[in-house]
N, C-alpha and C positions, 0 to 999 in steps of 0.2 A: 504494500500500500504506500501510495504518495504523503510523506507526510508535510505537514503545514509547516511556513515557515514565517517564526516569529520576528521582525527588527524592533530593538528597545533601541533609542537614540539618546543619549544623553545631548540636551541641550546648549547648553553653557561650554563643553567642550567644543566643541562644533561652530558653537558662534566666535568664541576667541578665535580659535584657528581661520575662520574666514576674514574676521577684523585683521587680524596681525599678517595674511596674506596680502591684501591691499592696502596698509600701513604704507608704503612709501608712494603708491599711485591710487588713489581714495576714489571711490566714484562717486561724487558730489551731483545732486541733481539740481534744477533749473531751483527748483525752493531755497537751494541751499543746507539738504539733508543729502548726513552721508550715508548713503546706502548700501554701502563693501559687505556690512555683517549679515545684512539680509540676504543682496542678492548670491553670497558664496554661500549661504545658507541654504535657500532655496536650489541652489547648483547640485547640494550634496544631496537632498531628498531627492532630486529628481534625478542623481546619478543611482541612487539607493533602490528607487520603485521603478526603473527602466533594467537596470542592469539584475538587478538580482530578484524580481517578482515577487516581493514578498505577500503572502496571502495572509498575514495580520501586522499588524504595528502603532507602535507609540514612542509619544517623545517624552522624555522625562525633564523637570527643570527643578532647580533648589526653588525652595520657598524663600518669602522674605523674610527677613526675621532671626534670629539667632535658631540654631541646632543643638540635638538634645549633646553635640560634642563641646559646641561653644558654652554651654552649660558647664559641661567638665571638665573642661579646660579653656579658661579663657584666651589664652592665647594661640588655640586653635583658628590656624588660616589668616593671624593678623601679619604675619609679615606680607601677607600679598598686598602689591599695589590696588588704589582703589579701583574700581570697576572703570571701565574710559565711560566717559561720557556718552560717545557715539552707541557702544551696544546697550548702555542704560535706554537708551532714544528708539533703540530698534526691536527690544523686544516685545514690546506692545505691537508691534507691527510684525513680527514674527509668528508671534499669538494668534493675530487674525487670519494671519495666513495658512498656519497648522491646522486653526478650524475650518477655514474653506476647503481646505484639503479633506476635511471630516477624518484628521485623523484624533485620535484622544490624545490630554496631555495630561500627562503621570507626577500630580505637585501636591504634596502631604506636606501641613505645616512642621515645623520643629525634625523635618528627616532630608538629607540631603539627595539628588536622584538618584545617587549611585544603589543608596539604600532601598528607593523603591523598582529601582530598576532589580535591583539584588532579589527584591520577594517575589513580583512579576516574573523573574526569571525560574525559579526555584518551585513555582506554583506550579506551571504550566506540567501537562502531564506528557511523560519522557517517550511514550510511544506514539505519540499524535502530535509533537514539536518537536522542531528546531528550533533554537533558540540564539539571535545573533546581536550581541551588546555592542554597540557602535558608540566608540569613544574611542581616546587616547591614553587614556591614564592606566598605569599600570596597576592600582588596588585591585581592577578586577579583575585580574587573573585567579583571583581567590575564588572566584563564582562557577570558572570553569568545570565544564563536564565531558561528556561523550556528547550529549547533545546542545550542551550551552559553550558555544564560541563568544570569541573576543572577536569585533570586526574590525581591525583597529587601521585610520589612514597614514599610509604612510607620508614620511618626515620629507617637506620638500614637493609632493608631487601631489597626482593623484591616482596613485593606487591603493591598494588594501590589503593588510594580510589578515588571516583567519587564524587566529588561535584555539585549538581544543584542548583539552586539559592535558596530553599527552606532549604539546610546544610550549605550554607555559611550563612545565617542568624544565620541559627542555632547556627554552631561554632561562630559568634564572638558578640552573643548576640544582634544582628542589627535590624531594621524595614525591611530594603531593603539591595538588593544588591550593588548599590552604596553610599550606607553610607559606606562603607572599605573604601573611600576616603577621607571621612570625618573623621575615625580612624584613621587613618594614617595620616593625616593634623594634629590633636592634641597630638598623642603619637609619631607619629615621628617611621623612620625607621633607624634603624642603619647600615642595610646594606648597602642603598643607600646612608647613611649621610642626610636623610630628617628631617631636626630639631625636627619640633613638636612643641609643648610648654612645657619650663620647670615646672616641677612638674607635670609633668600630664602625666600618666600610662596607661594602658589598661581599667585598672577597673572604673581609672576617666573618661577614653574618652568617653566609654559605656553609664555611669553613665549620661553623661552632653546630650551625644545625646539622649537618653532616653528623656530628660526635653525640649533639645532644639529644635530638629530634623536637625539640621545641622550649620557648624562651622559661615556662613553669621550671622543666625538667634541667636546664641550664643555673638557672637559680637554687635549685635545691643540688644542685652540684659544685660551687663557686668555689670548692676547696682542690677541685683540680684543675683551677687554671691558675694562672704564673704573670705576676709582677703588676707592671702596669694595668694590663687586662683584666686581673683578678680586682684588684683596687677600681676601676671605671664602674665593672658591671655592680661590686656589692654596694657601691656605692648609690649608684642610679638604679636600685632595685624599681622603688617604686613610678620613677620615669619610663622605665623602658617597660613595665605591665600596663604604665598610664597609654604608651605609645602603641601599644600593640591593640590596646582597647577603642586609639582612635582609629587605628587602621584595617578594624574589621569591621566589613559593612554587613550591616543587618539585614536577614533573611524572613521578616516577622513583623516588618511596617505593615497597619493598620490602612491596608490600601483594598477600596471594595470594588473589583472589577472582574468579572467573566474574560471568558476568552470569548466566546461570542462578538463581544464589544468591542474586540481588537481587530475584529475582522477588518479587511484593505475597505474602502467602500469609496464610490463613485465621486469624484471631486464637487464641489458646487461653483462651478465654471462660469456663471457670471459674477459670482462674489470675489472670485480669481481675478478673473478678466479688470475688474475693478480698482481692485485693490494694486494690478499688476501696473498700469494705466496712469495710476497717480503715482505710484514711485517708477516709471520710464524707463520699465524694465520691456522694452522693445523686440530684444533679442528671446528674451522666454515669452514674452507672448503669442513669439513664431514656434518656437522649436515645443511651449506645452500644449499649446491649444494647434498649431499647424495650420494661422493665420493664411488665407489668401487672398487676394484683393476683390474687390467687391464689383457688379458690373458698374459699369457704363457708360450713358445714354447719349449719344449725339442729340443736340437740338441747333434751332435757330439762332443764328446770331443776333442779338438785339442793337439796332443801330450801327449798321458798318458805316467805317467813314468814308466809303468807296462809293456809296449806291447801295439801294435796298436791293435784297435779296430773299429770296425766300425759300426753304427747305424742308422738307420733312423729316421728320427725327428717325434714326436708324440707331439698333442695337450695337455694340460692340464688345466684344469677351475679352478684358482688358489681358486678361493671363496669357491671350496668344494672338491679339492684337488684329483680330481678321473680323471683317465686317461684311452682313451680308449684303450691303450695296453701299452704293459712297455716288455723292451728287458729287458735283465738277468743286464745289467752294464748303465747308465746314469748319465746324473744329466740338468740340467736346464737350459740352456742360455739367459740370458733379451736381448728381441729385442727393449725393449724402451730404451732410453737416460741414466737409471742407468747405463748400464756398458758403459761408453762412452771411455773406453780405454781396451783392449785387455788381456784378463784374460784364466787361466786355472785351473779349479776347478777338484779335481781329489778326486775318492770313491774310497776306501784302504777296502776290504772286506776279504781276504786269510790272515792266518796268515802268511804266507811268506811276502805279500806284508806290511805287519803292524811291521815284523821286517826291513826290508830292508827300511821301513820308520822311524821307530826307529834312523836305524844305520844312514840316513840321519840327525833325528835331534842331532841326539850326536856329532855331527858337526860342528854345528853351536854354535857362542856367545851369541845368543838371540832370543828366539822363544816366538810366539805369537800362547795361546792355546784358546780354548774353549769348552765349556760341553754342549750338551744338554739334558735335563734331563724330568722326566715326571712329574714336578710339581715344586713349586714355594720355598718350603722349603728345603735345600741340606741335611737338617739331616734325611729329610724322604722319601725323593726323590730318583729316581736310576738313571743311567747312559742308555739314549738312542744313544748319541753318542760324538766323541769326534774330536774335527777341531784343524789344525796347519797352520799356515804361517810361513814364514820366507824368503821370496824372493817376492815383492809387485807383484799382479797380479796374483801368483799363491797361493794356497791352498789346503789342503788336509784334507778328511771327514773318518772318520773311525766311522759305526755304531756295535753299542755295543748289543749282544745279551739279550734277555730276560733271558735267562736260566742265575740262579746266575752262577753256575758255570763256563760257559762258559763266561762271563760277566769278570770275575778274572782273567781266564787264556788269557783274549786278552786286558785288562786294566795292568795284570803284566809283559807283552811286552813291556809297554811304561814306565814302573817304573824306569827305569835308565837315562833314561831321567830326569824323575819328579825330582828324587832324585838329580840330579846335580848339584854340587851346584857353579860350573862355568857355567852354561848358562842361562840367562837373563831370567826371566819368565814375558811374556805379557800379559794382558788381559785388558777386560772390566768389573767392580767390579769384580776383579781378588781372591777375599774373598769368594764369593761364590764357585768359583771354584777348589781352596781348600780346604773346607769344604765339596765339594760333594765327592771329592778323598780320603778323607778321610774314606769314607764308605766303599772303598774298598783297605784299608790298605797302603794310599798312602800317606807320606808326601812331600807335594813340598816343595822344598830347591832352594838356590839361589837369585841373587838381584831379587827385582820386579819391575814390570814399569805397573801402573795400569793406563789408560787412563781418566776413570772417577777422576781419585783423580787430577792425571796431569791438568785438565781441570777444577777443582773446585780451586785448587792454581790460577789457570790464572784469574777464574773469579768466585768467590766465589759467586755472585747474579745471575747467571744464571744456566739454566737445565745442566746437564750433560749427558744427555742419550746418547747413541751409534747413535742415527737417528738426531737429535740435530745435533753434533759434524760432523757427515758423509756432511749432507746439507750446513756448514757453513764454514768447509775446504774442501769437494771435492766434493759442488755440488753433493752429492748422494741422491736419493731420499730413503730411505732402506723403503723395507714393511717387518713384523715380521713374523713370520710361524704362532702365534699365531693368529694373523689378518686375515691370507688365512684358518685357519682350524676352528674359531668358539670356542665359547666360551666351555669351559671344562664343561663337564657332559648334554652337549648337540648336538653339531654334532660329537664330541668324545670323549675317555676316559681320551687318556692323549695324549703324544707325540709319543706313539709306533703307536699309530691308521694312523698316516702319513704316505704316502708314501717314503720309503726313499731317491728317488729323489728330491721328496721339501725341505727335510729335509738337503739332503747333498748340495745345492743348496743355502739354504738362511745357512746353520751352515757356508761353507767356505767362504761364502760371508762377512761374522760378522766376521771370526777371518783375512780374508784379509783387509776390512776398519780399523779394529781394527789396523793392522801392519803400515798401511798409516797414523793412525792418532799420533800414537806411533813415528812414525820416522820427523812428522811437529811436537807437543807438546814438542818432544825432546828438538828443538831447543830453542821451545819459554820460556821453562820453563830457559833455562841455558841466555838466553838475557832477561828477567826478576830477574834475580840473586836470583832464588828461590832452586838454587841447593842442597844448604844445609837441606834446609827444604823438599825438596820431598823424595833426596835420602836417606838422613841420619835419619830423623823422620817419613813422613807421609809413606814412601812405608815399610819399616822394622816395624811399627807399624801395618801396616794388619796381619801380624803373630803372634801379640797379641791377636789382636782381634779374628781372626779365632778363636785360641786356649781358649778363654776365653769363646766362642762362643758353643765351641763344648761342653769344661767341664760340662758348665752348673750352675745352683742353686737348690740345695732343698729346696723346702717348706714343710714345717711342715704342713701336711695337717690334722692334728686331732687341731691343733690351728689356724688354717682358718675357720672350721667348729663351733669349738669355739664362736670365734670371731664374726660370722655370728649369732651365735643363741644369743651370748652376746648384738649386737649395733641395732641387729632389734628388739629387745626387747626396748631396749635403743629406738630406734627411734620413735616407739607407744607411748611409754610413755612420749614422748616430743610431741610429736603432740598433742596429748591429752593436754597437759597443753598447749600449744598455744591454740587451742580453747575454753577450761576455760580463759584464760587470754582475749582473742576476745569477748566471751560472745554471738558467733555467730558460727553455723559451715561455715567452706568455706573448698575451693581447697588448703592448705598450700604450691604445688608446682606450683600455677600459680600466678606468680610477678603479676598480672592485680588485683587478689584478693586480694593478701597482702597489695597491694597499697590502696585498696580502705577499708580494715579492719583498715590499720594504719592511713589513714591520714583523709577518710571520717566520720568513725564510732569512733576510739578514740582520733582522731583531737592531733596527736603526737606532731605535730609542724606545727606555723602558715602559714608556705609557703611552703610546699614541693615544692620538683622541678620533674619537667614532661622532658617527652621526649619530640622529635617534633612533635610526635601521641598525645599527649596529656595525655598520660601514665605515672600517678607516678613512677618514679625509687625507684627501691627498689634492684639495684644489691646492691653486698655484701662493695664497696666500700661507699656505700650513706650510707647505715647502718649503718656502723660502724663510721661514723662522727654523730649520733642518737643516736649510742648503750644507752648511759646516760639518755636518755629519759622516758626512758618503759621498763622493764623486757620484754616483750613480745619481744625486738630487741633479744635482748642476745638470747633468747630460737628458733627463726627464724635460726640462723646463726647458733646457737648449730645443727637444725635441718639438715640445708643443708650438713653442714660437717660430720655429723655422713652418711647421703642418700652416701652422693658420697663416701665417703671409700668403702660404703656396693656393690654398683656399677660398680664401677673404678675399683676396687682393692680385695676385698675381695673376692664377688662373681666370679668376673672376672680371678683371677688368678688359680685355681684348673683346668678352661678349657685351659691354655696354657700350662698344664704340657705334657711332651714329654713321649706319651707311651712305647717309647722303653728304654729310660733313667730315666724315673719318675722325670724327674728334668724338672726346666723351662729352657730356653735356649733363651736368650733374640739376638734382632741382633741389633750390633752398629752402629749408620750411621757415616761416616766418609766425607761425601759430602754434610750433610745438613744446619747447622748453618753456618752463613760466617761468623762468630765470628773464627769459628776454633774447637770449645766448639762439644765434640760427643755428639749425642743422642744417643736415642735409643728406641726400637720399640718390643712391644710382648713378655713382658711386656715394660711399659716406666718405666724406674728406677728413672729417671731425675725429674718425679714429686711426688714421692710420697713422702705425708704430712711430715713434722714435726715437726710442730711449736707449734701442741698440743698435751696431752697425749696420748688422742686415736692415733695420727697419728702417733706417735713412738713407739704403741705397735704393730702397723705395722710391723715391721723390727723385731718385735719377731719371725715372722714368717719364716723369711730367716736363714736357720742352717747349719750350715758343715756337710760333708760324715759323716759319723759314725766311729766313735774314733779319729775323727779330731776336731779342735776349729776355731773359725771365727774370726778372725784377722782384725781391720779396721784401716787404719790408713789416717789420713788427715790433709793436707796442714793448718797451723793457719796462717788467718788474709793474704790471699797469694797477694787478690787484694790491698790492701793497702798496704804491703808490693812492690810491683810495683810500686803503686804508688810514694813509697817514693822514691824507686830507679830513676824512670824515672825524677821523679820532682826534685830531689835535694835535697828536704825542709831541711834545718840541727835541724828543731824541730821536724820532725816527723821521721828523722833517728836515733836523740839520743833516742827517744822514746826506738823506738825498739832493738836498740844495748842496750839500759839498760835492755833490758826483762821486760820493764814497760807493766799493762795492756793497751792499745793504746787507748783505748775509755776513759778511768780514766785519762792518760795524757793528750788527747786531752780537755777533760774540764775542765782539772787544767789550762791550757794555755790561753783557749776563757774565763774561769770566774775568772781568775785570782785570785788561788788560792792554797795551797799547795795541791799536792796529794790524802795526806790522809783525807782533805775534802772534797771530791765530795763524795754527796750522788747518789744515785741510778738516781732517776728523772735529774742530770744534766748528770751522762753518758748515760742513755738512749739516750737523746737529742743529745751527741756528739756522740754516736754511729748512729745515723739517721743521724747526719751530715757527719760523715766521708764516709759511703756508698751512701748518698744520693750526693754530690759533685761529685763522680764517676762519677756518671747517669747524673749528669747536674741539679741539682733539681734546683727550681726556689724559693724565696719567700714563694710563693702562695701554691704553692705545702708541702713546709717543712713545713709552718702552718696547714696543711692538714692532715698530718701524726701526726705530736704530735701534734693537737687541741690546739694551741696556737693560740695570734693575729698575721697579716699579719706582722706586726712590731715589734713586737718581732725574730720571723721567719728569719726578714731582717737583725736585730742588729745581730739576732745568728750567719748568713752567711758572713757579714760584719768581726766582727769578729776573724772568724775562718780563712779567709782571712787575715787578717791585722796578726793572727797569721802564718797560713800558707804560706806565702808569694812566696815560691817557686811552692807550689799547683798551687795558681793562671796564676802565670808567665807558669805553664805548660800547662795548659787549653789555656791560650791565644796563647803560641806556636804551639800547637797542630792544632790550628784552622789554624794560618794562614800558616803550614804547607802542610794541606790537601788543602789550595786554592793555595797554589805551584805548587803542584804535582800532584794534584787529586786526592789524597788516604795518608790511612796513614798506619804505620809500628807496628810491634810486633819486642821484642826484637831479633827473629829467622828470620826475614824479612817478614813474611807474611802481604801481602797487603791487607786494606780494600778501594775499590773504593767508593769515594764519590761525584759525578757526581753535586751533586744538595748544593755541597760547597758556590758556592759564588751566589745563589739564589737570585732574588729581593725580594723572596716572605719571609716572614718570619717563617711563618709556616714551609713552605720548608725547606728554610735556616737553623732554628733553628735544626731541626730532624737530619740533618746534622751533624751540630755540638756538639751536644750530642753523636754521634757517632764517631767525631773524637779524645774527649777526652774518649770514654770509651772502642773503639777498641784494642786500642793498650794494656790496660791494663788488660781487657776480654781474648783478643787474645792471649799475653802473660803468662796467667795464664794456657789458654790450652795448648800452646807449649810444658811448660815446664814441664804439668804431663804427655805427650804424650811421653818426653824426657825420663821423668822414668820410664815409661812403659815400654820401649822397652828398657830401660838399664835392669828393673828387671826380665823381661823373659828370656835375653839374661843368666844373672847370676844364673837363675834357669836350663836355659838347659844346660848352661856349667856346673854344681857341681852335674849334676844330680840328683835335688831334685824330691821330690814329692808333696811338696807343692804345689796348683794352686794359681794366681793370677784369681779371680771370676768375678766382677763385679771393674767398673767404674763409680762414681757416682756425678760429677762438680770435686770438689777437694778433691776428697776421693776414694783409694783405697782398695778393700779386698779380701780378701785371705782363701784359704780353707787349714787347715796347719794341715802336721801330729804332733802331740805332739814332737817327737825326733829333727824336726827342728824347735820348734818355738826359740830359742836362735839365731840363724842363720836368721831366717826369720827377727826378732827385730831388729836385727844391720843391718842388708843388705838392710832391705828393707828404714829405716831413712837414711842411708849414701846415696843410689840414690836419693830419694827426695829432698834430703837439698842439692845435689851434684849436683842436674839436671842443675842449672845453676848459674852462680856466681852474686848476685852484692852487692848494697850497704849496705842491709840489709842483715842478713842471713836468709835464710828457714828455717823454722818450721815446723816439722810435729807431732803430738797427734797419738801414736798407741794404741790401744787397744786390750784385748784378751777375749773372752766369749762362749758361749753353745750358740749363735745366736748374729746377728748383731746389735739389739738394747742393748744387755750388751757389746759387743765389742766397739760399737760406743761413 
């Protein structure tokens, strides 16, 4: 017979571990609730009742209120931090949603879940259950049977593994399954605050119950153990029975439930639906309910501006875009709630009507465009068609033909437009859509007012999308054309395969939200006092980028090739000497082997540390606090570094080169780091190596056009230069007004000594120190980095404090700035929100505030190359050079220069940098000139 299978969930396990998963990237919604604990919540039940069918279940949660342990011991669970704020906030919301789910929730006053999960477990009858305790904590291994498993997630991912009473023996070296009681009576639990007895570990507690078989019978034998041991335990008599009585959970909670009652039962799907809706959980309202778009309805257009027309309404099946007949003129009208105010969507097909729409927008101070194009890259893409706004409600679709030719002659109708550079140009990533214009010989001109960038100033931790933004100021629900027609290269080819009814239907419908969210961001950004910063820096900055976008990079593709046959050569033959040095062969790329080569088979060091799988770590951080150990570390990390260039980078880059350009053509994000800091994508420029030689003969590979030179030139020391600025310090400003090296000053200061005595090894240390204070570095951490003792680490930070003295007075302003405000500032006003400032919890807390001492001076550092960017393009297109500005790389700019301006490019391009913004200290910038970027650099 099939038997039933029971899940008990412990709650509060489950919800930390989803909180502390999204700890460093939060999912904030438009409200401004963070919603990480719920929707990794809701991830796990639905990975729990898909994957594994369970045909009964229940969640269990502690009560409020003190327990009958905190009764007996009060300091029961107090050293835990307090609860974060956020899953206080989410489990009322968790709750409702357990109940839509109609599953039961298992919360007896005064007994903790484990406890009632413990009696539900233990109730259940053993030939008609399995029974699966879904947690992480180790106490319940005590519960374990033949048919009561542990379902426990593992550390890091998301898999599971299943414990029966036969593995938890296993893992903790035990007779039975409630000796974990008895281990935990003696070693004590730290998350609970369960004492234990001093001096007694894991490997002792094992060890004694081995001998004794349990903590009573150990006690009444204390005259055959020796010295210290004997003295801990008869001494801690009564702690370690106090300990063992909090670590057994009870089988005998006063819990009144049937099994019946646990049965799986039918969700209540619009109370889901609801509840899913308001926290903007988008993505499970597809994948639980298996959402598809809804029909429809062609109608009439009301008032074209062309001539009346008149149509009859026809069906359309939006999921596959086919209609059972189509008049010669249409477009789409939503009969559901999206258009819930009164619009007029108009198709512009004659060239007449595409001029006389022209002369309309040369009219107007501020229009809102957009492109639709047949693919996702604008530099390889064409023009399918082209939307305007400019009066909310209405919009206008002009489709663009296949034929090039004709394509040019109805795109160079609207060129005087483009080109105007009195009227406002709107869009959503408004970069893209000058770079598609670009292919057909069009440059837009004019301010810009890009909606996604407006909306990343407002809230730099949250999405920026068009569909986002649409739901969260006007209540629009938007579906994309890509979503109604299917994935590319399988129900079509590209965007021409569309009807141009859907297409001119959802294109004017994008650039009308677009116009509505343009005329509310408006306001919000000038009552935010970010004016400065949108108009002046971030929107005149996308014409950097476009243009830097388009130019491009060449690589030297006969020194990729190179390089390729040089470091895989290089990589065989380091592999090879790690397995001579092993003395065994293994997998070199699975950490599970290397762990068990280094610390099983040549016993590296006495303790490794494990994950919470049980897993040697062997990332590249634990290593390298090793490296001193064993040649075989060194030649591991040589390996991995050589793999990933050959991967990342080497191999990788020859496939993004642009076959119509032969250059790479990277795209800048301008909306993704809330630092303010650009990325970039295809290639990423932002990570490639350079700390070691291979990783800088990297950047041999990046070369100027042909009879041009590579010019780089970069910001010195920018962040601590801020620093000094914002801080004050007057020792770290005369630092730098002397043109001292800063790292060499700063250890003449903390080891009180002249100058020209610091050796290497002390500025090393002040150079860890000066960047590592940025970040917040702690003690523990700076012993970590230079392998120093914890108190040394402490005297170093001590200090460099007691020297720096305005540093610290800034850090501590900083802090309690952002618990003023909420957020803190860049010298240009960009705001970083910090929500989880003045936290009980400290983990929380602390994250924070790291972020408020290191925003402003991150953020600021990007401002103000942002500032020069748009000062040096401006002064290239005014003097009409040829030189390009290329690439963007943290604090480092370059440049693709014809020989005849590099004199011009030297002074012009140092005066904007060092000119971008004024303060205490001056800018510095390091130029360079060479046949490729790593001689320039």
């Amino acid at each position: 017979m099939n038997k039933n299978k029971l899940f008990l969930l412990d709650a509060y396990a489950l919800i930390y571990r989803a909180y502390y998963a999204f700890i460093k990237f939060p999912r904030i919604d438009s409200k401004g609730r963070n919603t990480s604990a719920i929707f990794g919540f809701i991830n796990t039940l639905e990975e729990v009742l898909n994957k594994e069918n369970p045909t009964h279940i229940a969640i269990g949660f502690d009560p409020d209120g003190p327990t009958f342990r905190h009764l007996e011991y009060e300091s029961y669970k107090a050293q835990r931090e307090a609860t974060p704020e956020v899953i206080k906030a989410s489990v009322p919301y968790i709750k409702e949603i357990i109940k839509a789910y109609n599953i039961p929730i298992l919360e007896v006053p005064g007994y903790e879940a484990d406890d009632v999960i413990g009696t539900v477990a233990k109730k259940m009858d053993r030939e008609q259950f399995d029974v699966y305790m879904m947690t992480s904590d180790k106490d319940y291994g005590q519960l374990t049977e033949p048919t009561i498993f542990i379902y426990r997630p593992k550390y890091g991912g998301n898999d599971y593994e299943i414990l029966d009473d036969k593995k938890v023996i296993e893992k903790y070296n035990i007779e039975y399954p409630a000796q974990v009681i008895d281990l935990l009576g003696l070693m004590g639990d730290s998350s609970d605050n369960i004492p234990g007895c001093p001096g007694i570990g894991e490997k002792t507690a094992v060890k004694l119950l081995k001998e004794f078989g349990s903590i009573e019978n150990l006690l009444e034998n204390t005259d055959q153990l020796k010295g210290a041991q004997k003295r801990n335990v008869e001494e801690n008599k009564e702690q370690i029975l106090l300990s063992k009585y909090l670590a057994t959970i009870k089988t005998d909670v006063p819990v009144d439930i049937e099994a019946d009652e646990l049965l799986l039962r039918e969700k209540n799907e619009k109370e889901l639906m609801t509840l899913f809706e308001d926290l903007e959980f988008r993505t499970l309202l597809s994948r639980v309910f298996k959402q598809e778009p809804s029909n429809k309805t062609v109608a009439p257009l009301q008032g074209e501006l062309f001539g009346d027309s008149s149509f009859s309404s026809e069906t359309v099946n939006v999921t596959t875009g086919i209609l059972t007949s189509k008049p010669d003129n249409y477009i789409l009208s939503e009969l559901t709630d999206i258009h819930s105010t009164p619009h007029n969507y108009i198709t512009v097909k004659t060239d007449k009507e595409m001029e006389s729409l022209c002369k309309s927008l040369l009219e107007q101070k501020s229009v809102c465009f957009d492109t639709e194009t047949t693919g996702m890259d604008p530099l390889l893409s064409e023009l399918v068609g082209l939307s305007f706004a400019f009066k909310e409600g209405e919009a206008y679709y002009v489709p663009i033909s296949e034929d090039q030719e004709t394509a040019q002659r109805q795109v160079n109708i609207f060129k005087p437009f483009f080109e105007n550079e009195e009227i406002e140009k709107v869009g959503q990533n408004i970069k893209y859509d000058i770079l598609e214009l670009r292919n057909y010989n069009v440059r837009v001109k004019g301010a810009l007012f890009d909606t996604m960038v407006a909306h990343y100033l407002l809230n730099p931790e949250l999405r920026h999308g068009m569909d986002y933004m649409a739901e969260t100021y006007l209540n629009y629900k938007t579906i994309h054309i890509e979503d109604l027609i299917g994935p590319k290269g399988k129900n079509q080819k590209n965007m021409r395969d569309v009807e141009i009814s859907i297409v001119a239907e959802y294109a004017a419908e994008d650039a009308d939200i677009t116009l509505k969210l343009k005329n509310i961001l408006k306001e919000e950004i000038k009552n935010n006092n970010l004016t400065t910063l949108f108009y002046e820096i971030e929107c005149p900055l996308i014409y950097v980028l476009a243009d830097m976008e388009w130019t491009g990079v060449r690589l030297d593709l006969k020194a990729l090739e190179e390089l390729s046959c040089q470091y895989s050569d290089e990589l065989k033959k380091i592999e090879k000497e790690i397995i001579e040095m092993a003395g065994v062969d293994f997998n070199i790329n699975s950490p599970k082997q290397i762990g068990e080569v280094l610390f099983d088979r040549l016993k590296i060091v006495d303790k490794p540390k494990k994950t919470k799988t049980g897993q040697y770590k062997t990332g590249e951080e634990e290593l390298e606090k090793i490296r001193s150990k064993h040649p075989i570390i060194s030649k591991i990390l040589e390996q991995r570094g050589v793999k990933k260039l050959l991967t990342t980078y080497i191999d990788a880059f020859p496939l993004l080169v642009n076959p119509k350009t032969g250059k790479v053509h990277t795209s800048f994000n301008q909306t993704v780091a809330a630092t303010g800091r650009l990325s970039s994508t295809d290639p990423n420029l932002q990570n490639i190596p350079i700390r070691d030689e291979r990783g800088k003969e990297l950047r041999r590979v990046f070369i100027p056009d042909d009879g041009c030179l590579f010019v780089s030139s970069d910001y010195s020391q920018i962040e601590l230069r801020i620093m000094a600025h914002l801080s004050g310090d007057e020792n770290m400003i005369e630092a730098f007004n002397k043109g001292q090296d800063i790292h060499a000053a700063t250890a003449s200061k903390i080891f009180k000594i002249p100058i020209e005595e610091v050796d290497q090894d002390m500025r090393r240390k002040a150079k860890t120190a000066n960047f590592g204070i940025i970040y917040g570095i702690t003690p523990f951490g700076l012993s970590e980095r230079l392998t120093i003792p914890r108190t040394e680490a402490k005297e170093l930070i001590d200090d460099y404090f007691s020297t720096f003295s305005g540093v610290k007075k800034y850090m501590e302003n900083s802090i309690e700035k952002a618990r003023e405000h909420g957020y803190v500032e860049t010298v240009y006003g960009r705001k970083r929100y910090l929500p989880d400032i003045s936290s009980r919890n400290a983990t929380v807390r602390g994250f924070a505030e790291r972020n408020a001492i290191n925003a402003p001076i991150q953020g600021s550092a990007a401002d103000i190359i942002k500032v020069a960017m748009v000062r040096i393009h401006k002064r290239l297109e005014q003097d009409n050079k040829k030189s390009k500005m290329i690439m963007q790389v943290h604090d480092e700019l370059n440049f693709n220069v014809v020989p005849e301006e590099l004199d011009y490019i030297r002074e012009m391009v140092v005066e904007e940098m060092e000119n971008s913004y004024h303060m205490n200290v001056q800018l510095k910038t390091e130029i360079g000139v060479g046949e490729n970027w790593l001689v320039a650099h």
